[in-house]
ROKE-815830 format. One record per atom (N, C-alpha, C): residue number from 0; residue in three letters; atom name; x, z, y. Coordinates in steps of 0.001 Angstrom, whole numbers, padded with zeros to 6 digits. Layout:
# residues N
+-----+-----+----+---------+---------+---------+
|   k |   r |  a |      px |      pz |      py |
+-----+-----+----+---------+---------+---------+
| NUM | Ala | CA |       X |       Z |       Y |
...
+-----+-----+----+---------+---------+---------+
***
This chain:
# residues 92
+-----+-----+----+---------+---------+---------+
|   k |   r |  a |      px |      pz |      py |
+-----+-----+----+---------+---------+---------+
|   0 | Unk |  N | -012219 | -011926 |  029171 |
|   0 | Unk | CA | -011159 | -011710 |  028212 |
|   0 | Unk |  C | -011319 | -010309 |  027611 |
|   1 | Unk |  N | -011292 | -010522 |  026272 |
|   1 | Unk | CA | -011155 | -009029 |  025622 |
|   1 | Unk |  C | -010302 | -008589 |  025285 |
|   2 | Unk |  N | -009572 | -006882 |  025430 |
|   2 | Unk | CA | -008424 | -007085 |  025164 |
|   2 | Unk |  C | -008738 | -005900 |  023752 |
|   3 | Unk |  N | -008037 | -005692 |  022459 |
|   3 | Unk | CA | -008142 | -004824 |  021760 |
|   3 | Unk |  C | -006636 | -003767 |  021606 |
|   4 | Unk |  N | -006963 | -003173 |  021444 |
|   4 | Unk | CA | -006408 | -001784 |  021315 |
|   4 | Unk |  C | -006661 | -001152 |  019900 |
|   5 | Unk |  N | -005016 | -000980 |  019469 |
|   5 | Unk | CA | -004683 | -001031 |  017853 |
|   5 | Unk |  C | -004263 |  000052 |  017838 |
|   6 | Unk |  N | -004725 |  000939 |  016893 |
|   6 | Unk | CA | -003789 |  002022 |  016585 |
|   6 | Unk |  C | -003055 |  002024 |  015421 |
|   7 | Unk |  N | -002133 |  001034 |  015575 |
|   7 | Unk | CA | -001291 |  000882 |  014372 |
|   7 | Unk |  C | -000562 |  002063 |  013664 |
|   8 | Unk |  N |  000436 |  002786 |  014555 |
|   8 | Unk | CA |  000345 |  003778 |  014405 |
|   8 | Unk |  C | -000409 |  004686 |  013639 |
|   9 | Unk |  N | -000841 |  005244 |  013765 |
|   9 | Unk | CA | -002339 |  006074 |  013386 |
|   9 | Unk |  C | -002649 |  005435 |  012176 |
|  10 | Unk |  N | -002867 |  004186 |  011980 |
|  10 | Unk | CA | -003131 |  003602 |  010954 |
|  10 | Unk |  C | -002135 |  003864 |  009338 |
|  11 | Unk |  N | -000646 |  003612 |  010200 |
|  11 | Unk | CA |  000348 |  003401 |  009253 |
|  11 | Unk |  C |  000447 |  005138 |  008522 |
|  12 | Unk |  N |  000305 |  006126 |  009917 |
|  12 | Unk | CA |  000261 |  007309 |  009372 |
|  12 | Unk |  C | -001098 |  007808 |  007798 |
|  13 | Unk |  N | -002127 |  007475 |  008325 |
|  13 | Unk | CA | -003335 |  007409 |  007616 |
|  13 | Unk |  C | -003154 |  006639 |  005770 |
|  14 | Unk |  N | -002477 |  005703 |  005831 |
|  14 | Unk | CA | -002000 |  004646 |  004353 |
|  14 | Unk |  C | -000884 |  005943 |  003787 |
|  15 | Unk |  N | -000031 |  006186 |  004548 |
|  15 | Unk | CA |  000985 |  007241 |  004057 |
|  15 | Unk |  C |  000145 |  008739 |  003548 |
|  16 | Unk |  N | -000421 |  009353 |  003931 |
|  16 | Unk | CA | -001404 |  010481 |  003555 |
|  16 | Unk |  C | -001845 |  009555 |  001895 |
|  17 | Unk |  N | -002547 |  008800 |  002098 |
|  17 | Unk | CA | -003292 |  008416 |  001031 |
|  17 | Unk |  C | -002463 |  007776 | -000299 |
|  18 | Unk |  N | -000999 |  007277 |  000314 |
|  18 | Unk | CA | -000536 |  006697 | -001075 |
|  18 | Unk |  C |  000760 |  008434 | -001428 |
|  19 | Unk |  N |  000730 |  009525 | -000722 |
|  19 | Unk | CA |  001161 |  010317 | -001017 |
|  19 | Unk |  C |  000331 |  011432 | -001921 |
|  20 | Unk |  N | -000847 |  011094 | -001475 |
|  20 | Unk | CA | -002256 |  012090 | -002452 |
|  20 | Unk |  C | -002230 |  011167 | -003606 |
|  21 | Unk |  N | -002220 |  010052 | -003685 |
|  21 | Unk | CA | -002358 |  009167 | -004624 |
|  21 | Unk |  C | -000824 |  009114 | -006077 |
|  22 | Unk |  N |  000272 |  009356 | -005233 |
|  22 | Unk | CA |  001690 |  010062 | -005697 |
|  22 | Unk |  C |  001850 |  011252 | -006641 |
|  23 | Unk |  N |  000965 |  011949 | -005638 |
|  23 | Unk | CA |  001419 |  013594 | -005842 |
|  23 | Unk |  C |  000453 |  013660 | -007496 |
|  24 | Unk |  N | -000590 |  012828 | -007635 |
|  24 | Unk | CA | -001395 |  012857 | -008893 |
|  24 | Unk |  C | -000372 |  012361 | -009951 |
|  25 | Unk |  N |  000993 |  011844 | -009933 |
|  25 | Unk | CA |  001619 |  011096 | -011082 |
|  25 | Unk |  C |  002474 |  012315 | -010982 |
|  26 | Unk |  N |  002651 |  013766 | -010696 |
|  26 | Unk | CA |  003207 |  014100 | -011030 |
|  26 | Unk |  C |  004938 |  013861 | -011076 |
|  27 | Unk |  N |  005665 |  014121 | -012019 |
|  27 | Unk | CA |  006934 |  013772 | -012416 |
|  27 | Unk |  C |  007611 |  012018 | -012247 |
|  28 | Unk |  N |  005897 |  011725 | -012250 |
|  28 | Unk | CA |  005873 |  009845 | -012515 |
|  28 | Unk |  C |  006043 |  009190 | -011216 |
|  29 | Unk |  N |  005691 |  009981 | -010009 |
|  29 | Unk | CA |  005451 |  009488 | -008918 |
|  29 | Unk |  C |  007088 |  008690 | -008738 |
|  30 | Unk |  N |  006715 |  008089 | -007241 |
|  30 | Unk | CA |  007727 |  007227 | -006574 |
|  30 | Unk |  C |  008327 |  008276 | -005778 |
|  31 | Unk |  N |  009871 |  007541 | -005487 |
|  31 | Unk | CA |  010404 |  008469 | -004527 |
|  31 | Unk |  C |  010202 |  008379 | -002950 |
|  32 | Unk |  N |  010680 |  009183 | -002014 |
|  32 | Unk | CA |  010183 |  008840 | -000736 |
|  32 | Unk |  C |  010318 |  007672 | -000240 |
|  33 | Unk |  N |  011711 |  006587 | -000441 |
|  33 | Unk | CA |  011971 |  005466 |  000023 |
|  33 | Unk |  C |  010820 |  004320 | -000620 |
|  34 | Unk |  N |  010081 |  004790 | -002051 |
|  34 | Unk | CA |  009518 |  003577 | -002314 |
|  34 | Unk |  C |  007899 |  003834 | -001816 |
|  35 | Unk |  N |  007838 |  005117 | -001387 |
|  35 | Unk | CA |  006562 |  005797 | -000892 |
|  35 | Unk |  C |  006459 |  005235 |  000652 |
|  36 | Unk |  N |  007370 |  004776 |  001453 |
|  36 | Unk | CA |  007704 |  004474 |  002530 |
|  36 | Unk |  C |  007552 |  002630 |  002319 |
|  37 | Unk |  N |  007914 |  002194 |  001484 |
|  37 | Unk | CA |  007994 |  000453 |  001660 |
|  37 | Unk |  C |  006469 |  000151 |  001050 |
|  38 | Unk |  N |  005683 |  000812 | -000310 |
|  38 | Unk | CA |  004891 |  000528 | -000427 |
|  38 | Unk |  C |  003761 |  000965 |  000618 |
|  39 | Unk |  N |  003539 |  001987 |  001541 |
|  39 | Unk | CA |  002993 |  002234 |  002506 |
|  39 | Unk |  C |  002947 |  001048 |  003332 |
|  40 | Unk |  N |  004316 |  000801 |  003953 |
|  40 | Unk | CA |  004672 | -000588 |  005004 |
|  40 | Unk |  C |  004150 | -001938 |  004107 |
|  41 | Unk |  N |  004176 | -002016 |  003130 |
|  41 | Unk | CA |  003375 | -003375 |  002246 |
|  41 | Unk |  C |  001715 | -003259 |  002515 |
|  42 | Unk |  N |  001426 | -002008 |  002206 |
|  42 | Unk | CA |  000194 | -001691 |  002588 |
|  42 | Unk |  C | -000329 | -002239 |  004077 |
|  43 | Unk |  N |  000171 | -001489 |  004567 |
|  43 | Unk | CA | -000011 | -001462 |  006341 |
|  43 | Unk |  C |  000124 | -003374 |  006794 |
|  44 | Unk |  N |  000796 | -003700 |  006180 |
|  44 | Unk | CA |  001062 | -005336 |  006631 |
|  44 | Unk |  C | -000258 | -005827 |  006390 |
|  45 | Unk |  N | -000597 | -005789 |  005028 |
|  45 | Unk | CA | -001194 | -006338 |  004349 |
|  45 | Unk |  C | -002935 | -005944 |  005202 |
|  46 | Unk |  N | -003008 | -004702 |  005635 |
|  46 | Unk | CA | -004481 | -004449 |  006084 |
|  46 | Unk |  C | -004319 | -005409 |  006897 |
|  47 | Unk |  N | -003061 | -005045 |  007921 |
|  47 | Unk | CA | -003324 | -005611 |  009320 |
|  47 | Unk |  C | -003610 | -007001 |  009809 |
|  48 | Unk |  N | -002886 | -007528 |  008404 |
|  48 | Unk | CA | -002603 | -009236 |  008549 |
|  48 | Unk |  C | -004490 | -009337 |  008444 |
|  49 | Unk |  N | -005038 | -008824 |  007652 |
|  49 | Unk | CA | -006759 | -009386 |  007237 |
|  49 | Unk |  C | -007255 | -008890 |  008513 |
|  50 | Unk |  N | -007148 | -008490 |  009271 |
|  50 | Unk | CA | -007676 | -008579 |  011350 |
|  50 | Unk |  C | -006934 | -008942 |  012264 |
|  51 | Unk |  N | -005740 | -009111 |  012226 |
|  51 | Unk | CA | -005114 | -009630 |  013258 |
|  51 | Unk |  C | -004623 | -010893 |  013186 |
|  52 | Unk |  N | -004168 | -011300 |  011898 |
|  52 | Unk | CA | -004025 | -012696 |  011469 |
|  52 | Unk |  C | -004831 | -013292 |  010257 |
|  53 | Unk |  N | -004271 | -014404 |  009967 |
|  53 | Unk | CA | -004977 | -014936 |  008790 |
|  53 | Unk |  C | -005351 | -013708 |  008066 |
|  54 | Unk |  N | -006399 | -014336 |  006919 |
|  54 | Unk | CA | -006994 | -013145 |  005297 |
|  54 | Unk |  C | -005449 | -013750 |  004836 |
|  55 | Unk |  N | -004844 | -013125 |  003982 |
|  55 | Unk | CA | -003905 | -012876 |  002929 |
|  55 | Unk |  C | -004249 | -013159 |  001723 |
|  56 | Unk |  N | -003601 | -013579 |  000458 |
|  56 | Unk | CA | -004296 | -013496 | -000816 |
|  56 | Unk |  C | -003820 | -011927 | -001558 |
|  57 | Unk |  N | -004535 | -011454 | -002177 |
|  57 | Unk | CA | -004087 | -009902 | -002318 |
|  57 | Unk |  C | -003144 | -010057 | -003365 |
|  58 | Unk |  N | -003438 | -011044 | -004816 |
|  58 | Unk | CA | -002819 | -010940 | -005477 |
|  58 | Unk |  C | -001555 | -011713 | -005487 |
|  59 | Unk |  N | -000915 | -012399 | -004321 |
|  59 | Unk | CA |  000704 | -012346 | -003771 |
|  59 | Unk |  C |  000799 | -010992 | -003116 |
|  60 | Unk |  N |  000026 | -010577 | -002576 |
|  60 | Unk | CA |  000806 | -009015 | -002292 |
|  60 | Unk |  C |  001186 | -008009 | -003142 |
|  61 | Unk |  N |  000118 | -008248 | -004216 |
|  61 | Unk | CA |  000155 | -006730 | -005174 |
|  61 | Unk |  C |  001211 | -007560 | -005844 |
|  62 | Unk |  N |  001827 | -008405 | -006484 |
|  62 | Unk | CA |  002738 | -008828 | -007025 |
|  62 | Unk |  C |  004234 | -008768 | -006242 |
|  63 | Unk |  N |  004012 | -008704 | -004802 |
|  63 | Unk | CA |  004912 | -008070 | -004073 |
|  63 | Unk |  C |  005447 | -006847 | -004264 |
|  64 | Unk |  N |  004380 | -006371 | -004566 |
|  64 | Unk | CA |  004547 | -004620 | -004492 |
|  64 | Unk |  C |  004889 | -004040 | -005838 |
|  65 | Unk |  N |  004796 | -004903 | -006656 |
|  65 | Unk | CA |  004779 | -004530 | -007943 |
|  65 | Unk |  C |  006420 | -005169 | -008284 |
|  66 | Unk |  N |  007101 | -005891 | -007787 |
|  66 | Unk | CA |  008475 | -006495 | -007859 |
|  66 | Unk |  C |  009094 | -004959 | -007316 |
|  67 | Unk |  N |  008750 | -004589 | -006425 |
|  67 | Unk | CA |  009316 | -003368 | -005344 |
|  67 | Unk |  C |  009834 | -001813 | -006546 |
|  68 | Unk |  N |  008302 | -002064 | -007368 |
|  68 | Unk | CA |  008562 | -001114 | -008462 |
|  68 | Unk |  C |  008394 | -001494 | -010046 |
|  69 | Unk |  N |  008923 | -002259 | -010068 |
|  69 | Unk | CA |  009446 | -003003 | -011333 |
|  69 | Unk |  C |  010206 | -001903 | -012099 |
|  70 | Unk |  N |  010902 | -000619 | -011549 |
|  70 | Unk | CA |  011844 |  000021 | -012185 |
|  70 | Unk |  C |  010920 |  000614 | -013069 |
|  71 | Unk |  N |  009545 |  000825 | -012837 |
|  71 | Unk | CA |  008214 |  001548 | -013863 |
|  71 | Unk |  C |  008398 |  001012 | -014948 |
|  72 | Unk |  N |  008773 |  001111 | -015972 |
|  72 | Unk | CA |  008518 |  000083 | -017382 |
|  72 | Unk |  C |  007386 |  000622 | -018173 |
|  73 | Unk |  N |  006654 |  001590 | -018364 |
|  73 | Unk | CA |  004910 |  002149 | -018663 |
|  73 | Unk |  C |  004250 |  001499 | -017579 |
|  74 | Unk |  N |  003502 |  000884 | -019084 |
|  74 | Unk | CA |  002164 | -000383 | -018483 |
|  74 | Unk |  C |  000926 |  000517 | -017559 |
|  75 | Unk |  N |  001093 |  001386 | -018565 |
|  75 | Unk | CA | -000224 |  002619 | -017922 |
|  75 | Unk |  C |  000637 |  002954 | -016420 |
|  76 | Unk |  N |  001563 |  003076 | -015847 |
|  76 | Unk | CA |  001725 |  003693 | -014688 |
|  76 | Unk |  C |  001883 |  002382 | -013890 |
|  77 | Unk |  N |  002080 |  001408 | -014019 |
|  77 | Unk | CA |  002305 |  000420 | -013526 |
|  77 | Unk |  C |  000569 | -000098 | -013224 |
|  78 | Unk |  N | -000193 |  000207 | -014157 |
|  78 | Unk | CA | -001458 | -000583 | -013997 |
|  78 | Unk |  C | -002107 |  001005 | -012728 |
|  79 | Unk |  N | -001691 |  001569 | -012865 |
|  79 | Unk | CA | -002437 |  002704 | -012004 |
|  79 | Unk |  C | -001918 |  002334 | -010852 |
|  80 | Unk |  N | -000530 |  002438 | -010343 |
|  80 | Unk | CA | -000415 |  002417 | -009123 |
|  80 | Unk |  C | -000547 |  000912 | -008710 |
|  81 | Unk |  N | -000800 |  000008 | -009368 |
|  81 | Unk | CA | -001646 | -001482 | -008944 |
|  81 | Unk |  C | -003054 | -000939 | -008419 |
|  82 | Unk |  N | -003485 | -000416 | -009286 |
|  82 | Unk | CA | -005134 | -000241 | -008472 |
|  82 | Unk |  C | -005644 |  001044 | -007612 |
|  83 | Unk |  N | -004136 |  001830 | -007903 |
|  83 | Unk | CA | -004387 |  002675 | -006400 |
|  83 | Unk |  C | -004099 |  001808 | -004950 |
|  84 | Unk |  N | -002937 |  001192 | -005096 |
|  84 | Unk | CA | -002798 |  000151 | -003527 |
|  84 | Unk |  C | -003840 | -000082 | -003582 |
|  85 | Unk |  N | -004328 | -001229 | -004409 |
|  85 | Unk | CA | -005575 | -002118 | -004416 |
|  85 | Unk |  C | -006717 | -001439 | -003626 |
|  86 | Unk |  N | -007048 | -000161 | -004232 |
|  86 | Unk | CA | -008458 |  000356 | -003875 |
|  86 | Unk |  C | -007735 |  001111 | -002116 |
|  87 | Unk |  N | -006249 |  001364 | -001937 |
|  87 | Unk | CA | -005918 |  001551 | -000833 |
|  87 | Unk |  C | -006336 |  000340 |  000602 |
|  88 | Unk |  N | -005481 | -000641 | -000056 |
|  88 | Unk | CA | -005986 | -001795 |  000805 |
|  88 | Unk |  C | -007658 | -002492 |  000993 |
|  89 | Unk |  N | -008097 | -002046 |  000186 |
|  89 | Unk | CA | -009480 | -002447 |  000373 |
|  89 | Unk |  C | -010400 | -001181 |  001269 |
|  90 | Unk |  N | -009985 | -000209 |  001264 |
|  90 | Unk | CA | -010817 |  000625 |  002294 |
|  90 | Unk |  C | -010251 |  000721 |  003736 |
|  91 | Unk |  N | -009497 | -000045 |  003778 |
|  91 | Unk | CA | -008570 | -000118 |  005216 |
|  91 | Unk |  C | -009142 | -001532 |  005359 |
+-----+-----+----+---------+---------+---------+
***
């Protein structure tokens, strides 16, 4: 029996660094801490589910995430922070 050992934790901390560097670049545009916090936890689901459970389809998630910040009405900031998750969740 194998047993694995997750550092979820560690993990969830690691997505937060990166969608806050990824934030701090929008400037004035960025999200606030609460949506910096749920899109992180969308993130974090979303890696974890593609190793611990089923693959996921990405594009029900990013459409998840993109309902979350719907309050964006600029296409340009809306299409950026789509393919910052995106390129987030894909290196995790």
């Amino acid at each position: 029996m194998t047993l694995y050992k997750y550092d979820f934790e560690g993990l969830w901390f690691n997505i937060y660094r990166q969608v806050l560097k990824h934030n701090e670049s929008m400037a004035d545009d960025g999200l606030d801490k609460n949506q910096l916090r749920e899109v992180t936890t969308s993130i974090f689901i979303a890696t974890t589910q593609k190793g611990v459970h089923k693959p996921i389809v990405i594009n029900g998630f990013m459409e998840s995430v993109m309902k979350k910040i719907q309050m964006i009405k600029d296409r340009k900031k809306q299409e950026a922070i789509y393919t910052t998750i995106n390129t987030i969740v894909k290196e995790n």
